[in-house]
C-alpha positions as CSV (number, residue, x, y, z in Angstrom):
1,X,-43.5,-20.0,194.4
2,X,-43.8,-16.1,194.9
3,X,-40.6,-16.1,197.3
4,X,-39.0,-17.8,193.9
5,X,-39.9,-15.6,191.9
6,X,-38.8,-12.7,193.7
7,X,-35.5,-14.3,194.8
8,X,-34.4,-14.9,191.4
9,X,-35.7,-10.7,190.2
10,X,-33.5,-9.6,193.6
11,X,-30.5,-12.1,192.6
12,X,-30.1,-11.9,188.8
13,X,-31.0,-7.9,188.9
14,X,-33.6,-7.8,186.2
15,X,-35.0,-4.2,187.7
16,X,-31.2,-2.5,187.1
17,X,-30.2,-0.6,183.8
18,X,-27.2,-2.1,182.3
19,X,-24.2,0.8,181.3
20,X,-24.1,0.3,177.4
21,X,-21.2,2.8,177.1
22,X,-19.4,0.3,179.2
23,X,-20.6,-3.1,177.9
24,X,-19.1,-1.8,174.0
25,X,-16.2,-0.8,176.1
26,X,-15.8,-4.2,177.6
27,X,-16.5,-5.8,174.7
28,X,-14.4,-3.9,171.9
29,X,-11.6,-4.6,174.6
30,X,-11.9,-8.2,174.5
31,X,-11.9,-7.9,170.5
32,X,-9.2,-6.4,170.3
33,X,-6.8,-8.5,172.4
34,X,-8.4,-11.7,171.2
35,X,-7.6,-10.7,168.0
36,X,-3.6,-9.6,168.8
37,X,-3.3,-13.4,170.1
38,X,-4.6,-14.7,166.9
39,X,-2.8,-13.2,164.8
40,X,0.4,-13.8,167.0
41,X,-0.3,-17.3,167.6
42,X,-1.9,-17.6,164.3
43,X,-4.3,-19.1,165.1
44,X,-7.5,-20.5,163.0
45,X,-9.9,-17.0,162.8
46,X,-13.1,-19.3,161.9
47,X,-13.0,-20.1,165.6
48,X,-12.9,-15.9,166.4
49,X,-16.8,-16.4,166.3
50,X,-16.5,-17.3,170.0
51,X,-16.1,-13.3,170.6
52,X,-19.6,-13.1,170.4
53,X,-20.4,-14.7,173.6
54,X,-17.9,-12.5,175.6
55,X,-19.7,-10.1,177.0
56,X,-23.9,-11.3,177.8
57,X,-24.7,-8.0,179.0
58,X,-25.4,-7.1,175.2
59,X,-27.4,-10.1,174.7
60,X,-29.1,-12.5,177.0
61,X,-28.8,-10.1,180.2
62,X,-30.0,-7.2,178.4
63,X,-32.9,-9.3,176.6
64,X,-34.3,-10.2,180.1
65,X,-33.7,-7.3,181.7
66,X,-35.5,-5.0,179.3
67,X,-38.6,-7.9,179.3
68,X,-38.9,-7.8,183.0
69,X,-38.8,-3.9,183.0
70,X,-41.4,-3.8,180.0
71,X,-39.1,-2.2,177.4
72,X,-40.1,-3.8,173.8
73,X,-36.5,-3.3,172.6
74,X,-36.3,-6.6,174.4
75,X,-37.3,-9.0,171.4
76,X,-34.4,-7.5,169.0
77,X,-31.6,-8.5,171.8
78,X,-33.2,-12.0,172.3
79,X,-33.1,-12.3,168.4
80,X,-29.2,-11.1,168.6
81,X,-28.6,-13.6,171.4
82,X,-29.6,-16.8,169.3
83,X,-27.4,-15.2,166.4
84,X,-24.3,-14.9,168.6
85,X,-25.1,-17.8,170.7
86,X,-25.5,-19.9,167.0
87,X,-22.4,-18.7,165.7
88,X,-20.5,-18.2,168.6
89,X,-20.6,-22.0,169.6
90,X,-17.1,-23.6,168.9
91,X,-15.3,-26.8,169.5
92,X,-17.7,-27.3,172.5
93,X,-18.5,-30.8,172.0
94,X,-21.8,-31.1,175.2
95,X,-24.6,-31.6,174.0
96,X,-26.4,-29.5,176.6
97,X,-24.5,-26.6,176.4
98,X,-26.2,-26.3,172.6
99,X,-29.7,-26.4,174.8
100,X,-29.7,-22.4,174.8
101,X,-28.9,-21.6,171.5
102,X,-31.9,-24.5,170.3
103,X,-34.1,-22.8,172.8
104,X,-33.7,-19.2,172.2
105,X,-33.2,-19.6,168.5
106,X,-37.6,-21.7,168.7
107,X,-38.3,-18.6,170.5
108,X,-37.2,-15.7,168.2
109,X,-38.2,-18.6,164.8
110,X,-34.8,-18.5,163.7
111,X,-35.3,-21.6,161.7
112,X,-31.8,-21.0,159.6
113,X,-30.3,-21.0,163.1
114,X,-31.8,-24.3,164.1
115,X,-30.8,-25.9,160.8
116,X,-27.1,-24.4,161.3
117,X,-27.1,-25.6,164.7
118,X,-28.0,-28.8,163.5
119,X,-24.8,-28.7,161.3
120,X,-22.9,-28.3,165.0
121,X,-24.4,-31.1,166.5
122,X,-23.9,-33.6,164.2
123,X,-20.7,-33.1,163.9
124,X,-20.3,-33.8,167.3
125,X,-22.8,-36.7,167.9
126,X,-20.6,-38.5,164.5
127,X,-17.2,-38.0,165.7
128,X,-15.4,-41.3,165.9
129,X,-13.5,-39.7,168.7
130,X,-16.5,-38.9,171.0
131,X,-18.0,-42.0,170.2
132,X,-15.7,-44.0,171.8
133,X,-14.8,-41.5,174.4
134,X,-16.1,-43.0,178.1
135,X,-16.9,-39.5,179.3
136,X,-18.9,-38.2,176.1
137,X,-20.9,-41.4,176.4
138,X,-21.7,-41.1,179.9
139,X,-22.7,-37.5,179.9
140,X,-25.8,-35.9,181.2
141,X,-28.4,-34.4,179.6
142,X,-31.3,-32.5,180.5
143,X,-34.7,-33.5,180.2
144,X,-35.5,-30.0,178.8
145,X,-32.9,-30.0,176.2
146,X,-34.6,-33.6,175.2
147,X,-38.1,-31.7,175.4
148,X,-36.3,-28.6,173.1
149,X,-35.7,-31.2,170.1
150,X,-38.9,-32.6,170.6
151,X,-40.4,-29.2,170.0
152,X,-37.9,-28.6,166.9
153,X,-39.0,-31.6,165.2
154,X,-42.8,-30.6,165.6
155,X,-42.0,-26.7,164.3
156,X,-39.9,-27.6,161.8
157,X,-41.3,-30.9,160.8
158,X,-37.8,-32.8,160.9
159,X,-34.7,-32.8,163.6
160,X,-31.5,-35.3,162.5
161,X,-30.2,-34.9,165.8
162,X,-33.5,-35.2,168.2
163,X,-33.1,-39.6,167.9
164,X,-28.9,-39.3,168.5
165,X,-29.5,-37.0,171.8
166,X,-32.1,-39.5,172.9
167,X,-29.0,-41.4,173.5
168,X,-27.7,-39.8,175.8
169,X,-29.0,-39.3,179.0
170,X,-32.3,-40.4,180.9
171,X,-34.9,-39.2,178.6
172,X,-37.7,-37.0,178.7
173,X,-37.9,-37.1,182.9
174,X,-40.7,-34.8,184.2
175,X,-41.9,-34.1,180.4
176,X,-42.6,-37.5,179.0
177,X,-46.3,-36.6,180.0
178,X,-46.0,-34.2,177.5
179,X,-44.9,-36.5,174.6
180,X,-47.1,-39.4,175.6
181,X,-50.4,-36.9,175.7
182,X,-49.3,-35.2,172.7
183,X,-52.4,-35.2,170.8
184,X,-54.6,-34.0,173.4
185,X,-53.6,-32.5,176.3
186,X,-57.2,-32.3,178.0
187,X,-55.8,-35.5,179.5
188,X,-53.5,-34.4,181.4
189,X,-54.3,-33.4,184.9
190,X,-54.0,-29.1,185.8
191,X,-51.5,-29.6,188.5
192,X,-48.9,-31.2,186.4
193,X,-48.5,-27.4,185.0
194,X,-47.7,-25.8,188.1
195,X,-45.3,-28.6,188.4
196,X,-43.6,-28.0,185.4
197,X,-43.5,-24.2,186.9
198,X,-41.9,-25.0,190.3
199,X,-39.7,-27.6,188.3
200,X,-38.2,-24.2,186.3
201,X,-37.9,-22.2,189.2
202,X,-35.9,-25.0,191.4
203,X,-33.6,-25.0,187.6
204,X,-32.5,-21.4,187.5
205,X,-29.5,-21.7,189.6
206,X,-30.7,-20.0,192.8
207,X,-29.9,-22.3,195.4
208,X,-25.9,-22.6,197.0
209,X,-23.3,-25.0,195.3
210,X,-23.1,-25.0,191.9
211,X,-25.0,-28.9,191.3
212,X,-26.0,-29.5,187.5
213,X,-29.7,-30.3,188.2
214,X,-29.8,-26.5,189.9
215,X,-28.7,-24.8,186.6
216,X,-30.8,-26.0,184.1
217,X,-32.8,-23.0,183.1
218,X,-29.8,-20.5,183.5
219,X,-29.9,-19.5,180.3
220,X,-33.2,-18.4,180.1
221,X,-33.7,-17.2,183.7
222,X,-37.4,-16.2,185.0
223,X,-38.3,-16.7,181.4
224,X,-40.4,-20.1,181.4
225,X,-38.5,-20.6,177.9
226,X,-39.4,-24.3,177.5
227,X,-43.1,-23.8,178.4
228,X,-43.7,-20.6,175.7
229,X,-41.8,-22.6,173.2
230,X,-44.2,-25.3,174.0
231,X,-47.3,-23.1,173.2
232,X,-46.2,-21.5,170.5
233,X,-45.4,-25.0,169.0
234,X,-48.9,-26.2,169.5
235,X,-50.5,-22.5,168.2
236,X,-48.8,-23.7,165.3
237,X,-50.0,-26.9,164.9
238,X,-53.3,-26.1,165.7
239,X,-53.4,-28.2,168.8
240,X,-55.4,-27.4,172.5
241,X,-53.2,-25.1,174.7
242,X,-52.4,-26.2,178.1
243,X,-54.0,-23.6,180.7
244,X,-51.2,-22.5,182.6
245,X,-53.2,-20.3,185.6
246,X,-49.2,-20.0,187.6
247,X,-47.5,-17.0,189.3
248,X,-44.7,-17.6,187.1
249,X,-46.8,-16.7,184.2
250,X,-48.2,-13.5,186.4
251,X,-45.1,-11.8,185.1
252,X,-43.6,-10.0,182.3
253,X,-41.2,-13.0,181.4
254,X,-44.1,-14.7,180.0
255,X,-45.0,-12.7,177.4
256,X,-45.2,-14.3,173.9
257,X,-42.3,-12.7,171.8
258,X,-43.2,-10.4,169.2
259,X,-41.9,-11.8,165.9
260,X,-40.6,-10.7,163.7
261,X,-38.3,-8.6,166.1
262,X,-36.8,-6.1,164.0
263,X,-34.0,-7.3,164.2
264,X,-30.8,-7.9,161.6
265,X,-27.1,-9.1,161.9
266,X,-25.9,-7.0,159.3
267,X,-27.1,-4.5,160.7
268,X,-25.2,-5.0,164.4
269,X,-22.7,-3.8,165.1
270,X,-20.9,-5.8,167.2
271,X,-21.8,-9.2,164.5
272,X,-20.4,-6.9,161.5
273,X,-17.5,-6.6,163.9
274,X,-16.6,-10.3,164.4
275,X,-17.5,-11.2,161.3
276,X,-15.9,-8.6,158.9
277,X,-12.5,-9.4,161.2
278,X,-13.0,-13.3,160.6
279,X,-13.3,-12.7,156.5
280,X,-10.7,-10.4,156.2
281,X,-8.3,-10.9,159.6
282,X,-8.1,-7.5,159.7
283,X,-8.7,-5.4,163.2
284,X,-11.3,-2.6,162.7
285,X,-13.0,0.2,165.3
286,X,-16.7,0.4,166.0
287,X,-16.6,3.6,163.9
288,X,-15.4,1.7,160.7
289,X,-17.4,-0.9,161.1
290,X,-20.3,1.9,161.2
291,X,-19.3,3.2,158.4
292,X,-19.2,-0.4,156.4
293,X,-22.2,-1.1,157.3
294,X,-23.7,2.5,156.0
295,X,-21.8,2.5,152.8
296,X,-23.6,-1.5,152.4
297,X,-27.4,-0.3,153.5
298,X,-27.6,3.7,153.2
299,X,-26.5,6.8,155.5
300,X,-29.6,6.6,157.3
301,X,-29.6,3.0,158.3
302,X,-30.3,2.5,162.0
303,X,-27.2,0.8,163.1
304,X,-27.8,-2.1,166.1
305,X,-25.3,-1.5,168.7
């Protein structure tokens, strides 16, 4: 479990400092020659929302990153990465590759997120044309993305989508001992939790070959996502917490986040960016955008960059 846990620090770099001069450089550069195609090949700019997953070393990488290393910054660039993970999801019709936005939108309680990402799904899971394509029908899904809904529905208290995904798929897998103990976990056996911890760690894409059942928790990394998002659902309800005595949970990636985070999209740069561009199809610089934003909220707003 250990060597795990310290092949996946060593692989996905979670010690190193990312170069924020360069990640706006990189991403302002991919701005502005996705927008000279749109407007050339004019095409729709309610799909230029799918900017805001171009470059992850302003959101996800960063978010883990600066957990691992202690930095409390962390929290507002996990909030930022269910915003542009939410809104950046376009014409992307599998169902799993929603499972990170779901996930990391339960963890910051972006419950507007959820509900818009519901929105997303549906239209999906509806569409005549899906439903009779072979290949949609037949597609996997991950037991944690079925877990993820589960958890939804509890937070929230409804999830129009959790029944459709069920669908798809072979169910729950490893976590129907979750859903069938629901109402007290004292019945389920200790070891099942370090099973649950190994099963995460064999997920996160660290062996060779790129096989679907390797990457299942590459979007949240070290971070035992779909376990903290199962405490936090219970802390909620006022249910028994699971003890979870794991070296996985020896680390910083298990912390609980700190909500709220501080953070606010009108107040990033980067969102105001996309978004301003997408209302107005007009290009603008980082310093305009700055400047928007200030003449909106006050001079001496703090700006999220």
């Amino acid at each position: 479990m250990k060597k795990l846990i310290n092949k996946a620090i060593k692989h996905y770099e979670y010690n190193s400092l990312l170069d924020e001069e360069l990640c706006n450089e990189e991403f302002y550069n991919r701005y502005s020659f996705s927008f000279k195609n749109y407007k050339k090949n004019k095409y729709n700019f309610e799909t230029f929302y799918h900017k805001l997953n171009s470059n992850p070393n302003c959101t996800h990488i960063k978010a883990k990153n600066l957990l691992f290393q202690g930095n409390e910054d962390c929290w507002k660039y996990f909030e930022r990465t269910s915003v542009f993970w939410t809104y950046g999801h376009i014409n992307d019709k599998w169902i799993d590759h929603l499972k990170g936005a779901y996930e990391y939108a339960l963890y910051v309680e972006r419950e507007d997120l959820i509900k818009l990402l519901f929105e997303k799904s549906l239209s999906y899971l509806t569409d005549q044309e899906n439903l009779s394509n072979k290949e949609f029908k037949k597609q996997k899904v991950y037991p944690s993305t079925q877990l993820a809904h589960f958890l939804i529905e509890k937070w929230i208290g409804i999830n129009p989508v959790k029944d459709l995904i069920l669908k798809y798929g072979s169910g729950y897998g490893i976590y129907q001992k979750i859903i069938d103990n629901w109402d007290d976990f004292t019945k389920i056996e200790s070891n099942y939790w370090d099973e649950l911890c190994e099963y995460h760690l064999n997920g996160i894409g660290l062996q060779r070959g790129e096989k679907w059942e390797n990457e299942e928790f590459l979007t949240s990394g070290l971070i035992p996502m779909e376990l903290i998002n199962l405490i936090k659902v219970r802390k909620k309800l006022g249910l028994d917490i699971p003890a979870i005595n794991n070296a996985l949970f020896d680390t910083n990636m298990s912390k609980t986040p700190v909500v709220p985070t501080g953070y606010d999209e009108d107040l990033d740069l980067k969102f105001k960016l996309i978004d301003l561009t997408i209302k107005t199809k007009k290009k603008y610089t980082f310093q305009e955008i700055e400047k928007y934003i200030k003449d909106e909220r006050g001079s001496d707003v703090k700006i999220f960059e």
